[in-house]
C-alpha positions as a Markdown table, in Angstrom:
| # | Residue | x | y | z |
|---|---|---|---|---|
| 1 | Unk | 152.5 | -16.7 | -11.5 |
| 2 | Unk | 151.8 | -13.4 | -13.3 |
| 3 | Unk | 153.9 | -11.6 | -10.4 |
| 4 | Unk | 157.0 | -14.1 | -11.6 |
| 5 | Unk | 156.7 | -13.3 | -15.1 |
| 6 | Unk | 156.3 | -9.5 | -14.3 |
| 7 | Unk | 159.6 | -9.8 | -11.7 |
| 8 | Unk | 161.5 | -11.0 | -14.3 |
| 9 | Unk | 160.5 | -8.7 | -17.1 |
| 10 | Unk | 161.1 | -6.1 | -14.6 |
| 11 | Unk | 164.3 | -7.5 | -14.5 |
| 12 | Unk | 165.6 | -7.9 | -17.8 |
| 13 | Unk | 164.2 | -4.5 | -18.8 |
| 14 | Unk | 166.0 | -2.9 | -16.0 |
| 15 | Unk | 169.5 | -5.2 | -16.4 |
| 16 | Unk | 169.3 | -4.1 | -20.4 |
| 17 | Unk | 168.9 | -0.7 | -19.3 |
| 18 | Unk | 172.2 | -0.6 | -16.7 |
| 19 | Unk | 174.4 | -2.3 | -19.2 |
| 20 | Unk | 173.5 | 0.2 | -22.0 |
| 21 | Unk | 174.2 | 3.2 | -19.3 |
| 22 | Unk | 177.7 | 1.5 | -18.4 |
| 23 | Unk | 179.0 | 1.1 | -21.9 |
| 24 | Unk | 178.1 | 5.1 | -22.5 |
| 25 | Unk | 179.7 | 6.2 | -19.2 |
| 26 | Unk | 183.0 | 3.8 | -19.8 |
| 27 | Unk | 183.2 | 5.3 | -23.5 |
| 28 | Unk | 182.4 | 8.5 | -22.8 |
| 29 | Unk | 185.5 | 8.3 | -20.6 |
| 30 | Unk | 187.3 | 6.8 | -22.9 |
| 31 | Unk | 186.6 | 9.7 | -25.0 |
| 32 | Unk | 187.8 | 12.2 | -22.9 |
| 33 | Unk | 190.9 | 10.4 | -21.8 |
| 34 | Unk | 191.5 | 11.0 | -25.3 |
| 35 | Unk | 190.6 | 13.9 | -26.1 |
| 36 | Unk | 193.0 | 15.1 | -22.9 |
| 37 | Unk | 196.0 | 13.1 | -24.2 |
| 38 | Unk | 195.5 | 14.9 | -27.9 |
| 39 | Unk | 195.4 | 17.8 | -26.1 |
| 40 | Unk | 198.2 | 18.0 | -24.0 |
| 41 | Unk | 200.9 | 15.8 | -26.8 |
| 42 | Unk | 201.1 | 12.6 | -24.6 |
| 43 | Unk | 198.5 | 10.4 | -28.0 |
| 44 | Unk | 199.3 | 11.2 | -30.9 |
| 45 | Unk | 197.4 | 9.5 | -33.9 |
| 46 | Unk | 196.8 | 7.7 | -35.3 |
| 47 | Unk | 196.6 | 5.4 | -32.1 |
| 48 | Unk | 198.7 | 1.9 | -32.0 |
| 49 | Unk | 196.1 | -1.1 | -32.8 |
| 50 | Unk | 194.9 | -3.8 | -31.0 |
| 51 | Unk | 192.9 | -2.2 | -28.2 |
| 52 | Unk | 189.8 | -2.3 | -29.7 |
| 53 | Unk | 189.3 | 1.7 | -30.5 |
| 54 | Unk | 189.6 | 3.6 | -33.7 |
| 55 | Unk | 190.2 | 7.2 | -33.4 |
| 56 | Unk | 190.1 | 9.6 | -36.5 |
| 57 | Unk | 189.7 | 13.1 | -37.7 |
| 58 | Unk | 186.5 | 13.4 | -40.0 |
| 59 | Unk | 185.7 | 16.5 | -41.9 |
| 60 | Unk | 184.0 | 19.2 | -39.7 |
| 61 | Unk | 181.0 | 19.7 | -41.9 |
| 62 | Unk | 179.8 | 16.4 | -40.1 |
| 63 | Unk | 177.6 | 17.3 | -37.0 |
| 64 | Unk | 178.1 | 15.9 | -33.7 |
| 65 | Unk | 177.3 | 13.1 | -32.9 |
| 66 | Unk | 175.8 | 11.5 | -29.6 |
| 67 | Unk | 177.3 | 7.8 | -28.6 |
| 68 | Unk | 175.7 | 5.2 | -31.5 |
| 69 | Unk | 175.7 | 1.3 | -32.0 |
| 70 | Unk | 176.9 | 0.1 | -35.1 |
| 71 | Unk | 177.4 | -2.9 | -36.9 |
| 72 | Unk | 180.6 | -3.5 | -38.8 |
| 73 | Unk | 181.6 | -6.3 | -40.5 |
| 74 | Unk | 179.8 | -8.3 | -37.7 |
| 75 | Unk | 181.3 | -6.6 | -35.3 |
| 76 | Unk | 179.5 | -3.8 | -32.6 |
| 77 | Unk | 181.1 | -0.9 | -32.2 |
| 78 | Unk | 180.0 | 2.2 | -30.5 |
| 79 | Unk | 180.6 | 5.7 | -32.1 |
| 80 | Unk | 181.1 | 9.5 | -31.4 |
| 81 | Unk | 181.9 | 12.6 | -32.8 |
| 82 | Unk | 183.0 | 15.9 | -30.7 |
| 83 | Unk | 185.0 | 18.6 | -31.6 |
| 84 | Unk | 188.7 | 19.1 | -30.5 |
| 85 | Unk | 189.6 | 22.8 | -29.0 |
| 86 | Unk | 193.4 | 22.3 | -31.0 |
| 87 | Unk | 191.8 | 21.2 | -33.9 |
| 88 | Unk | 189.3 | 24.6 | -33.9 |
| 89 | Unk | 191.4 | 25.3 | -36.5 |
| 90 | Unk | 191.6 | 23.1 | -39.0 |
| 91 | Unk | 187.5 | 22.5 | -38.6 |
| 92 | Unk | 188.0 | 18.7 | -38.1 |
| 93 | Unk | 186.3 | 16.5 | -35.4 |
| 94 | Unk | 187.6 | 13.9 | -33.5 |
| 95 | Unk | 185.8 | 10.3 | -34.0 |
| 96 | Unk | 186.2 | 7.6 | -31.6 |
| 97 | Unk | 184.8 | 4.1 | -32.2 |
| 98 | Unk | 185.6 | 1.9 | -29.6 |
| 99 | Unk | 184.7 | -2.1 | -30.0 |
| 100 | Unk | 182.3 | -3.4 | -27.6 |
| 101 | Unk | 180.9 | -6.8 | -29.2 |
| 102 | Unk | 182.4 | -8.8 | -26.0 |
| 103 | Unk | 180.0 | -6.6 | -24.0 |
| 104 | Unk | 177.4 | -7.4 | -25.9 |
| 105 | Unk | 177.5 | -11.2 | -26.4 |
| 106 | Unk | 178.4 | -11.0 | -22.5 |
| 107 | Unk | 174.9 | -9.4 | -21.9 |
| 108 | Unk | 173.0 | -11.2 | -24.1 |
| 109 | Unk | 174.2 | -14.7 | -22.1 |
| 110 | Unk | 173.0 | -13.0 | -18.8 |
| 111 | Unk | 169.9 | -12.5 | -20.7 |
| 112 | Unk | 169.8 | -15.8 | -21.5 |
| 113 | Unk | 170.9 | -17.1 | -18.0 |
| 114 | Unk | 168.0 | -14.6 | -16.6 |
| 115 | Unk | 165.2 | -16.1 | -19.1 |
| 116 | Unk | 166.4 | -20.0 | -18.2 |
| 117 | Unk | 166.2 | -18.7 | -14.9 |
| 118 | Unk | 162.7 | -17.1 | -14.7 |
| 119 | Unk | 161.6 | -20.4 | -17.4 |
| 120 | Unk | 162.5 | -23.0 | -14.3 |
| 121 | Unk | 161.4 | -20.5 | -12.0 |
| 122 | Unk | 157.8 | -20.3 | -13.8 |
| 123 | Unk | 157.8 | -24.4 | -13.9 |
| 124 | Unk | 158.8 | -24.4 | -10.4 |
| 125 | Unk | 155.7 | -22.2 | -9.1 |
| 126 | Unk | 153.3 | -24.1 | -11.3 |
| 127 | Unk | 154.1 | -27.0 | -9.7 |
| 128 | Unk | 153.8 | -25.7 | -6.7 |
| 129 | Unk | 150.9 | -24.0 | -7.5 |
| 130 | Unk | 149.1 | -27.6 | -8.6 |
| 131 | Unk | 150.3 | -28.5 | -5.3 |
| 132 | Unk | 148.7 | -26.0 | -3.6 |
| 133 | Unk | 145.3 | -25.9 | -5.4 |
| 134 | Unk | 145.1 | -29.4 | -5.7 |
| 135 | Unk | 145.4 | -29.6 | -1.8 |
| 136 | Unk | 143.8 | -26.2 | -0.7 |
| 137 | Unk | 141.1 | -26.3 | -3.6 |
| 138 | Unk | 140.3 | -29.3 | -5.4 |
| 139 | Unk | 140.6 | -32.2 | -2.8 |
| 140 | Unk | 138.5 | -30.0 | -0.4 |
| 141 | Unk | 135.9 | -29.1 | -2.9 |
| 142 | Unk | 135.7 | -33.4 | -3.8 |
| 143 | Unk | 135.3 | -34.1 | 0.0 |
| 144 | Unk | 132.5 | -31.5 | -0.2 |
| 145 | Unk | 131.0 | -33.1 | -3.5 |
| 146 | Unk | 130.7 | -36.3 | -2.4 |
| 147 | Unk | 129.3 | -35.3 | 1.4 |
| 148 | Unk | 126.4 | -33.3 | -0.2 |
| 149 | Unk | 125.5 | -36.6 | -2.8 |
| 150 | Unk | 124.9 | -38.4 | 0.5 |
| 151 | Unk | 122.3 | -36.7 | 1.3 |
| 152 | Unk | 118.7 | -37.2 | 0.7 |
| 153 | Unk | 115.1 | -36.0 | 1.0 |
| 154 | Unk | 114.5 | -37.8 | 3.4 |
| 155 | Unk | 117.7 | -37.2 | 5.6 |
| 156 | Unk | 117.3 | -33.3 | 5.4 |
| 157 | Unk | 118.2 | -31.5 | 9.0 |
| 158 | Unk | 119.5 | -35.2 | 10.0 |
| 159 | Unk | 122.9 | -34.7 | 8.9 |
| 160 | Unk | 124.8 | -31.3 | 9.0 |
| 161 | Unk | 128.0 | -30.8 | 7.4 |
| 162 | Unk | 131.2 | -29.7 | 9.7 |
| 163 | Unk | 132.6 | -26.4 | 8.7 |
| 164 | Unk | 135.3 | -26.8 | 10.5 |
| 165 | Unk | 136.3 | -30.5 | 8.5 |
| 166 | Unk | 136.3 | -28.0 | 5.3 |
| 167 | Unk | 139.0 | -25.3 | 4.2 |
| 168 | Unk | 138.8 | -21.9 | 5.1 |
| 169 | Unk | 138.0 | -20.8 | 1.9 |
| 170 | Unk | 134.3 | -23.1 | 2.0 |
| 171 | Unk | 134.1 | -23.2 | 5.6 |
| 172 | Unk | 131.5 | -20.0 | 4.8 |
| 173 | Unk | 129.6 | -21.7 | 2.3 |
| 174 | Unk | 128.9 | -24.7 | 4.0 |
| 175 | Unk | 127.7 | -23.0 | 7.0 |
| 176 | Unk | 125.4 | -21.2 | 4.3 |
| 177 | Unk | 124.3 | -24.9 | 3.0 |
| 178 | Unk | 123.7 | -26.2 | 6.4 |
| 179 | Unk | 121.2 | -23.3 | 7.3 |
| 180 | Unk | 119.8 | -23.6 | 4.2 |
| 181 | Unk | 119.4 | -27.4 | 4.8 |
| 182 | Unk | 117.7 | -26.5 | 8.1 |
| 183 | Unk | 114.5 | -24.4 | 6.3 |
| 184 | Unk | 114.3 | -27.0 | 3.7 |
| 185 | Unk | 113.7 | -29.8 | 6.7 |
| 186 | Unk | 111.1 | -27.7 | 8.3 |
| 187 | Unk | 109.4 | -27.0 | 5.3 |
| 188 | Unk | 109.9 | -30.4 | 4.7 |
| 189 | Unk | 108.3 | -32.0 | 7.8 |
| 190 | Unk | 105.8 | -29.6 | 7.9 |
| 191 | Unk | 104.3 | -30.4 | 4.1 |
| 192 | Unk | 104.7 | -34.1 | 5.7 |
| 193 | Unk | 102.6 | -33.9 | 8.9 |
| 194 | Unk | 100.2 | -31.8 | 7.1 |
| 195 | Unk | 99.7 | -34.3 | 3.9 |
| 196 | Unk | 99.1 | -37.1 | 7.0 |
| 197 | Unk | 97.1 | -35.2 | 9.1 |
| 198 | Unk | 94.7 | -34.6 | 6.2 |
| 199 | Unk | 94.6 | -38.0 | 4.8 |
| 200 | Unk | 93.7 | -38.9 | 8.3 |
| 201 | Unk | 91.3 | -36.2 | 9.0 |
| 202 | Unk | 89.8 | -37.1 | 5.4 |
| 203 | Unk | 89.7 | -41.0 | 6.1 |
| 204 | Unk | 86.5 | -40.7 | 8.6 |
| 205 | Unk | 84.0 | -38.8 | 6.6 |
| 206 | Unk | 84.8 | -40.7 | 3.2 |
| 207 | Unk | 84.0 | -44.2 | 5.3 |
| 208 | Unk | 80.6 | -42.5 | 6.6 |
| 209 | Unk | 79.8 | -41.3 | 3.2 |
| 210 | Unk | 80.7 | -44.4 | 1.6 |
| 211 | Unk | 78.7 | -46.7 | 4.3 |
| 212 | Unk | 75.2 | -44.3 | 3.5 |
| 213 | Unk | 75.6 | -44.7 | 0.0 |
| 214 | Unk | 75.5 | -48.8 | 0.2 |
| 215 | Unk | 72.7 | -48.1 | 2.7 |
| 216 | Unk | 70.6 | -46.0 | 0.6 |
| 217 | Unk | 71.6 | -48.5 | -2.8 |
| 218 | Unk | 69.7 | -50.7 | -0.6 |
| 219 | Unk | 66.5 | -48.8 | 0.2 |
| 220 | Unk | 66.0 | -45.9 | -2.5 |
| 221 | Unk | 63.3 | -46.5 | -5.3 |
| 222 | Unk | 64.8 | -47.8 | -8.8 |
| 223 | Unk | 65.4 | -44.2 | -10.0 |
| 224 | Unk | 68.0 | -43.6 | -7.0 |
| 225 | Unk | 70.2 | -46.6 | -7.8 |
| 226 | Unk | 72.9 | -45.2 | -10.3 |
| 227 | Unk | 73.2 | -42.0 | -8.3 |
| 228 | Unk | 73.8 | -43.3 | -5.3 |
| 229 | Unk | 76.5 | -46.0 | -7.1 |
| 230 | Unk | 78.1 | -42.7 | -8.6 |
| 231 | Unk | 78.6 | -41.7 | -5.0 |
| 232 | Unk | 80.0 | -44.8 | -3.3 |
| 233 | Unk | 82.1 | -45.4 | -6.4 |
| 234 | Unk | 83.4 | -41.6 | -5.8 |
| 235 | Unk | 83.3 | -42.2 | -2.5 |
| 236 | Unk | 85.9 | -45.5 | -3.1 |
| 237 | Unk | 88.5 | -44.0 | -5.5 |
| 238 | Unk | 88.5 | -40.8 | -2.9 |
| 239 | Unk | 89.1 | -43.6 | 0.0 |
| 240 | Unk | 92.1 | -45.1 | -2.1 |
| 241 | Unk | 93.6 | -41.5 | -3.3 |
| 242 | Unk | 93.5 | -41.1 | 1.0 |
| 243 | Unk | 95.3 | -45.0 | 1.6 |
| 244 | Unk | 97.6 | -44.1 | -1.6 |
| 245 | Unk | 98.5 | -40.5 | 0.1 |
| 246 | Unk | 98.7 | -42.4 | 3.5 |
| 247 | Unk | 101.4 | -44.6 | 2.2 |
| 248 | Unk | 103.6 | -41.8 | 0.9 |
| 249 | Unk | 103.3 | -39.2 | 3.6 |
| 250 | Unk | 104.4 | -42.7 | 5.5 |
| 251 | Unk | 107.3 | -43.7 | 3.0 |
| 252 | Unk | 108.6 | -40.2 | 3.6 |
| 253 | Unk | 108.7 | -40.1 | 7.3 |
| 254 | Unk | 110.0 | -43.6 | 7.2 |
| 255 | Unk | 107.2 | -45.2 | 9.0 |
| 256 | Unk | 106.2 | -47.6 | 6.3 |
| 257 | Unk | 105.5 | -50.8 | 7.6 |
| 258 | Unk | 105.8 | -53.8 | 5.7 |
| 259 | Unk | 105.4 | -57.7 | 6.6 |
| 260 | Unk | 107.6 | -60.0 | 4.1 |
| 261 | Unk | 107.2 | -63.7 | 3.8 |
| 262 | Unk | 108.0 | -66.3 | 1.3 |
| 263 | Unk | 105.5 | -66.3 | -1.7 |
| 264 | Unk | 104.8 | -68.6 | -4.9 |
| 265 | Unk | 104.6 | -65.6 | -7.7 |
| 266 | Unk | 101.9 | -68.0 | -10.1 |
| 267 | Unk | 99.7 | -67.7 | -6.9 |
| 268 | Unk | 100.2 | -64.2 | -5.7 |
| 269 | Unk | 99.1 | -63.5 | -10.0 |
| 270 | Unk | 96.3 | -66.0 | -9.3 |
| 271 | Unk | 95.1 | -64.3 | -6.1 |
| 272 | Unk | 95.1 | -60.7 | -8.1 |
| 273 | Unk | 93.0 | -62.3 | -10.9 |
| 274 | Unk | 90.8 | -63.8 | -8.7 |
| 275 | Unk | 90.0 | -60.1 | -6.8 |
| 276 | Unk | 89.8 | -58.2 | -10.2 |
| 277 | Unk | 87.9 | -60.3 | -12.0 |
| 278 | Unk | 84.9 | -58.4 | -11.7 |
| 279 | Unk | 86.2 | -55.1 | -13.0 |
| 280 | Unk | 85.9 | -56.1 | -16.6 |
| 281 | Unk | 85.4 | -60.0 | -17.1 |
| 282 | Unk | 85.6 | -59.5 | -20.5 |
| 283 | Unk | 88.9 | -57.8 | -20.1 |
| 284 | Unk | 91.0 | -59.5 | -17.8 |
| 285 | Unk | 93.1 | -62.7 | -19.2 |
| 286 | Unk | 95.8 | -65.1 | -16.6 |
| 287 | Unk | 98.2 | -66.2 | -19.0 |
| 288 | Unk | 99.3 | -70.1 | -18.6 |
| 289 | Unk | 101.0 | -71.4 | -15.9 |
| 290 | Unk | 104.8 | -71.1 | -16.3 |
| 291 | Unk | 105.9 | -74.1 | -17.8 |
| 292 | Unk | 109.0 | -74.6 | -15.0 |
| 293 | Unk | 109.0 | -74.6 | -11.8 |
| 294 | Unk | 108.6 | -71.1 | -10.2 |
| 295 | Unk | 110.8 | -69.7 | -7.5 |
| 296 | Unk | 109.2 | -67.8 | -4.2 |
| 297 | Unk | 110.1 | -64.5 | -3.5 |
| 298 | Unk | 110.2 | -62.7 | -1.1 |
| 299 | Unk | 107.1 | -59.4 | -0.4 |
| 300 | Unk | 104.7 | -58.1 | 1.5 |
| 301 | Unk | 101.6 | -60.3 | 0.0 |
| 302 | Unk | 98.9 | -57.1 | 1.0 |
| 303 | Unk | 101.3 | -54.9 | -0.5 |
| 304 | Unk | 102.3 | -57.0 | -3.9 |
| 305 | Unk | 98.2 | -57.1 | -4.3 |
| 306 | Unk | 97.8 | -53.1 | -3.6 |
| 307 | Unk | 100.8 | -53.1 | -6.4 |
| 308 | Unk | 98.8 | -55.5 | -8.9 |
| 309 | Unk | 95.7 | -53.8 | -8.5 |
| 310 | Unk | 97.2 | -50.3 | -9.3 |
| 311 | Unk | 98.7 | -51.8 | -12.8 |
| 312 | Unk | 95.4 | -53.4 | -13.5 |
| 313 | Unk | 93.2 | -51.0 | -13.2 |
| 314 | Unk | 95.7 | -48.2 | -14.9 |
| 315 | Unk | 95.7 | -50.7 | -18.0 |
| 316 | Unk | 92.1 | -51.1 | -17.9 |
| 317 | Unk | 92.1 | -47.1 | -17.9 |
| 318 | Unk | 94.1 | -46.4 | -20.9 |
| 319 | Unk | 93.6 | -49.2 | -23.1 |
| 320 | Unk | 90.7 | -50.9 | -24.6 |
| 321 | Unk | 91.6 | -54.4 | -25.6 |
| 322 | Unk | 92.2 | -57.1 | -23.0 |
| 323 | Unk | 94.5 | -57.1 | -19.9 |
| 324 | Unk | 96.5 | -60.2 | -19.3 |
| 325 | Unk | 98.4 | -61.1 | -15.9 |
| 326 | Unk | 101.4 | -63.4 | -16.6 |
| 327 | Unk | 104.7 | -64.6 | -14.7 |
| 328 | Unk | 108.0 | -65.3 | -15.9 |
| 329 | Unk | 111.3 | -66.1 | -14.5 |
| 330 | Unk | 114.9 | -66.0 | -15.4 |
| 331 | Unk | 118.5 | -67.3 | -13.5 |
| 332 | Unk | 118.1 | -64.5 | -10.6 |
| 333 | Unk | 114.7 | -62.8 | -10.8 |
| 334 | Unk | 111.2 | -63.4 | -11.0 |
| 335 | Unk | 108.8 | -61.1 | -13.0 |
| 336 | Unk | 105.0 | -60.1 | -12.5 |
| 337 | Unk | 103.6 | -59.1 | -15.9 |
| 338 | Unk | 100.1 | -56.5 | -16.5 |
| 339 | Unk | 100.5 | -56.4 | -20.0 |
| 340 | Unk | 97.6 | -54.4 | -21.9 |
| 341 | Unk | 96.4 | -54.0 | -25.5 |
| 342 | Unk | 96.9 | -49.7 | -25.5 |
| 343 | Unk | 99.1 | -47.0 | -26.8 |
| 344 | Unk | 101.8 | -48.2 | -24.5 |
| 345 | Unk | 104.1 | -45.6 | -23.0 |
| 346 | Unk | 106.9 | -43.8 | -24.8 |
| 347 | Unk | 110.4 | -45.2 | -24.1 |
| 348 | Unk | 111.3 | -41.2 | -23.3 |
| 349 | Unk | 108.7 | -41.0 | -20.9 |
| 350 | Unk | 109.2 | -43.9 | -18.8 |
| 351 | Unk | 111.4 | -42.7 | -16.3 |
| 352 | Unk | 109.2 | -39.4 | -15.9 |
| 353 | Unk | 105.7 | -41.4 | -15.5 |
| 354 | Unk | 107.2 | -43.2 | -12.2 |
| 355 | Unk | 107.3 | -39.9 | -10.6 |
| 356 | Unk | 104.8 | -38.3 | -8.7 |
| 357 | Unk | 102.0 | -36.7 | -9.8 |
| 358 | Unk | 103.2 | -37.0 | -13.4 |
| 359 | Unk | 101.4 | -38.5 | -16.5 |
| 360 | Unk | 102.3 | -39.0 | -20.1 |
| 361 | Unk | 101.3 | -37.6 | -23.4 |
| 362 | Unk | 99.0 | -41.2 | -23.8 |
| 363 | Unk | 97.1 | -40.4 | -21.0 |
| 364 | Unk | 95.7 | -37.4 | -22.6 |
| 365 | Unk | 91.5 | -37.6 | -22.2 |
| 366 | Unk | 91.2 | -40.1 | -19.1 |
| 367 | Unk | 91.3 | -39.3 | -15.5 |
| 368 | Unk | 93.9 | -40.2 | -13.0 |
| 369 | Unk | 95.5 | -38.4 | -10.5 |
| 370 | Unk | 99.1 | -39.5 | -11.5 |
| 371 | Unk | 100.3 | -41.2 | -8.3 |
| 372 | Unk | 99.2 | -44.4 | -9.4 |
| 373 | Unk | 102.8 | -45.9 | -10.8 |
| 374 | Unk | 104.4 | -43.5 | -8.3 |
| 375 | Unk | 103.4 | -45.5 | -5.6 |
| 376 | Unk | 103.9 | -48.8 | -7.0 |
| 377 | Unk | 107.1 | -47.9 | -7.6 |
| 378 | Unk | 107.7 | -46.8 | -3.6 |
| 379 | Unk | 106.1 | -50.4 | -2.5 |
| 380 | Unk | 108.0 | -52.0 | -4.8 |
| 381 | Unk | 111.1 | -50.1 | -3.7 |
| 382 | Unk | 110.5 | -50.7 | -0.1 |
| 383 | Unk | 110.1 | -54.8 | -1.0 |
| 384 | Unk | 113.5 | -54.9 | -2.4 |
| 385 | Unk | 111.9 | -54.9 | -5.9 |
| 386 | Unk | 112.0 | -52.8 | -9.3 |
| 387 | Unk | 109.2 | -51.2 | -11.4 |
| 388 | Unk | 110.0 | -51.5 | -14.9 |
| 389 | Unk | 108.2 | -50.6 | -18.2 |
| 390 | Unk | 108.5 | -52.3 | -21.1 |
| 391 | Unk | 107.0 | -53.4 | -24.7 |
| 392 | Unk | 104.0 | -56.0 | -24.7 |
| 393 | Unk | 104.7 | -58.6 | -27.4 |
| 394 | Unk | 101.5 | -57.5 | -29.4 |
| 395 | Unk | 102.0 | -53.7 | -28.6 |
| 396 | Unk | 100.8 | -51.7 | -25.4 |
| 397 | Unk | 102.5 | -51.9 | -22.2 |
| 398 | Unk | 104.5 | -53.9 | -20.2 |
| 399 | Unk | 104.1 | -53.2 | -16.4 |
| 400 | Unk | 106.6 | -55.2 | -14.8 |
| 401 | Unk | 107.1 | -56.2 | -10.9 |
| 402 | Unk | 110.3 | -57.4 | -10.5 |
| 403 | Unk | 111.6 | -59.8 | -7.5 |
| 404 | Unk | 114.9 | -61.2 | -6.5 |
| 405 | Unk | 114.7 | -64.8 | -6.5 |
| 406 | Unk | 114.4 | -66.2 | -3.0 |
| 407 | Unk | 115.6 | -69.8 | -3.4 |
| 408 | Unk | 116.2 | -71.6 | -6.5 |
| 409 | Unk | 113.3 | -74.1 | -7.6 |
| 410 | Unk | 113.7 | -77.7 | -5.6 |
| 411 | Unk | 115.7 | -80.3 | -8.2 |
| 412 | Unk | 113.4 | -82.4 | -10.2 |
């Protein structure tokens, strides 16, 4: 585009500049047509009107002058002055003006005509240009936006993207993006195998030093006991770290296994309360039964418990009042509450706490490792169900498990 507007500056300069050299050439011969007819008798002045040129003898104390543009009465005329070899004499020189305002407003509409020109020209190649980089750049680079949201973690290496699908202005960089698609999947299945060879590797030793430790509860003098309970109960949170880094290192290779059935959510909450019980009897409230009837839903009922246990004992760990285990249900889903009497979680930090290895500004002075809600959130995930945080009605948190209704509740 900056070419076409060059071109045609080019142009107009340059037709400006051949017009203005053809009206001095064709009055410089006018002037000496005259000056030879002066000369030799056949003009004699003063000239007859009506041709458009003025000729007169102007005292000689005015200089010479070169061809000039002047403006008379609205009028251009174009004047010179040279001196006369048979007026010597009489120190006079000759003047010629000859009218050239048709030559000028016949310039200035080819000026027009050449900027109307180069204006529909310049609209022309921006269309064209539109055309062109919509086609050649735009659509191409949209094609390549939405192939590389496709992909995912877990489909690294899987899926490569064909260069020669793509212009041949990206063909380059996706060539670049594939190879570098190919070192992130390596490194990628190697942090993988490693993460499950280690939780397996791990899994034996924690069992043999967690099986001692109930033996030697059993048969150490009464000074032993609450040493040897620090180390099985060490020994049990390091087993479920392992089973907790089991089930990720699984979710990532997709090798998690699940087996859903049809479950009644007030007895899946019943089960749970039933297990943890013991944890902190004091603690640990079941609200009352829902007062319609429940739907099922549809989970992995080992699975759903693992889930229920992991919100129970992280409310138990950052609050101090009670921890109360509650259903509800609405038109389309059914909801497992763990609602505690704590700090509750910020609403800024609830999407951020769900990630791995992650904990918020509450947890601050407690221990955890921070996979906890990461990995409820991956069961949940791979049961067709949500992880959601919310409010409890008399402040703390609201851990919720959230199901797709199965079937809608049998008529009454």
């Amino acid at each position: 585009m900056l070419a076409v507007v060059a071109g045609y500056t080019a142009l107009f300069a340059f037709g400006s500049s051949l017009a203005d050299a053809e009206r001095l050439e064709r009055h410089q011969r006018l002037v000496n047509q005259i000056r030879n007819g002066l000369s030799t008798g056949e003009l004699s002045l003063p000239l007859p009107q009506g041709f458009g040129v003025q000729v007169a003898l102007v005292p000689a104390d005015s200089r010479d002058e070169s061809p000039t543009l002047r403006l008379i009465d609205g009028s251009y005329w174009l004047a010179s002055r040279s001196t006369l070899p048979s007026l010597a004499s009489s120190n006079a020189l000759l003047e010629v003006r000859q009218n050239i305002t048709a030559s000028i407003q016949s310039q200035r509409r080819d000026q027009l005509l050449l900027i109307a020109a180069a204006g529909m020209s310049l609209l022309l190649v921006s269309l064209l240009f539109r055309v062109v980089l919509w086609r050649g750049l735009i659509t191409p680079l949209r094609s390549l936006a939405d192939e590389l949201s496709s992909l995912s973690a877990d489909s690294l290496g899987q899926r490569t993207l064909d260069p020669d699908g793509q212009s041949q202005e990206l063909q380059p960089i996706v060539e670049a993006f594939n190879q570098l698609q190919s070192r992130l999947a390596e490194a990628w299945q190697r942090e993988r195998r490693f993460v499950d060879g280690v939780a397996h590797e791990l899994r034996t030793p924690i069992t043999v030093i967690s099986g001692h430790a109930q033996s030697l509860q059993a048969e150490l003098p009464e000074a032993s006991p609450a040493k040897v309970a620090l180390i099985a109960a060490e020994a049990e949170r390091l087993g479920e770290l392992v089973t907790v880094m089991l089930d990720l290192a699984r979710s990532d290779a997709g090798r998690l296994t699940l087996e859903l059935e049809s479950l009644d959510p007030e007895l899946v909450v019943l089960d749970a309360y039933e297990r943890l019980q013991s944890l902190a009897p004091a603690r640990l409230r079941l609200a009352p039964p829902f007062e319609a009837e429940m739907p099922r839903i549809k989970a992995d009922a080992e699975r759903l418990q693992q889930c229920l246990a992991a919100l129970v004992d992280n409310a138990l760990g950052y609050s101090v009042g009670t921890v109360q285990l509650a259903v509800s249900a609405s038109d389309d889903s059914v909801t497992l509450h763990v609602r505690d009497q704590g700090p509750g979680i910020p609403e800024g930090e609830r999407a951020q706490v769900l990630e791995r290895f992650v904990r918020g500004s509450t947890s601050i002075g407690t221990r955890g490792s921070g996979i906890g809600l990461a990995t409820v959130k991956l069961l949940m995930e791979a049961m067709q169900g949500e992880l959601r945080i919310g409010d409890a009605p008399e402040a703390g948190a609201d851990l919720q498990l959230r199901f797709k209704i199965l079937a809608p509740p049998p008529a009454p």
